[in-house]
C-alpha positions in Angstrom: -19.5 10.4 -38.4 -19.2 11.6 -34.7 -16.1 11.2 -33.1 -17.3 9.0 -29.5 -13.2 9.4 -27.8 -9.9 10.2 -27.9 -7.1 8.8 -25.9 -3.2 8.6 -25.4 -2.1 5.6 -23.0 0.7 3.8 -22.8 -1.0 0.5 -22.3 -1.7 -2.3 -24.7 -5.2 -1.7 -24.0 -8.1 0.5 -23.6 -11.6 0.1 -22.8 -15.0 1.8 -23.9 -17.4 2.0 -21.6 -21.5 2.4 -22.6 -21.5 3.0 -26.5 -24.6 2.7 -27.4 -26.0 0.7 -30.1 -24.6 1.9 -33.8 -22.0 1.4 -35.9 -18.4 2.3 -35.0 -14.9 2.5 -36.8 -12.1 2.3 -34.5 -9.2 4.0 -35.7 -5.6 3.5 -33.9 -2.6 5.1 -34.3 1.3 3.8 -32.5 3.4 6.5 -31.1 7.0 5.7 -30.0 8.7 7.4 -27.4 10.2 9.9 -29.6 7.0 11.0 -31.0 7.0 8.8 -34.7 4.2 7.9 -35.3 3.0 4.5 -37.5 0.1 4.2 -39.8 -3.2 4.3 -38.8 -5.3 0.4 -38.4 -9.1 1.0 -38.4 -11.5 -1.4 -37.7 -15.4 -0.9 -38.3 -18.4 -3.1 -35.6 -21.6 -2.6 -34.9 -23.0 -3.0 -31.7 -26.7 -4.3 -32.0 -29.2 -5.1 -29.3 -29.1 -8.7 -27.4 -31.1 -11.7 -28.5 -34.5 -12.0 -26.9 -34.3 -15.1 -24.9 -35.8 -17.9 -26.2 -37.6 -19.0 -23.0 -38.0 -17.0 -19.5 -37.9 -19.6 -16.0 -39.6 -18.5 -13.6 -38.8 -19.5 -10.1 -40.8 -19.3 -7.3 -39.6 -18.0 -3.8 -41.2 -16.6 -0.6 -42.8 -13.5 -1.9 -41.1 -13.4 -4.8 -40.4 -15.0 -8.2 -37.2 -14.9 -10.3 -36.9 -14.6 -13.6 -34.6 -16.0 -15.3 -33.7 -15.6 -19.4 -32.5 -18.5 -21.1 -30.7 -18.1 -24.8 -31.4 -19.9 -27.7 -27.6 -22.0 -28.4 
């Protein structure tokens, strides 16, 4: 395992920014403001490359053509 990031904050939230594909465990720890701390929660996800797209439209334009990726539902 390689640890990716450590963090204190006192917000109810925090946010990774460009992990790249893998498997993860995200561990998190509460901290009071006298220092307790509670038990640790962990949590493991994978983050795995996006679906092709099932079809591609293209659009035609004035010297130019868009592309546009459609998902399978």
């Amino acid at each position: 395992e390689r640890l990716v990031s450590t963090a204190r904050t006192t917000e109810t939230t925090y946010r990774f920014r460009q992990l790249a594909l893998g498997n993860y465990r995200l561990t998190v720890r509460a901290v009071n403001a006298w220092g307790q701390q509670g038990d640790p929660a962990s949590v493991s996800f994978r983050i795995a490359a996006p679906a092709a797209p099932s079809r591609i439209e293209l659009t035609p334009g004035y010297f130019q053509i868009t592309a546009t990726p459609h998902l399978a539902v």
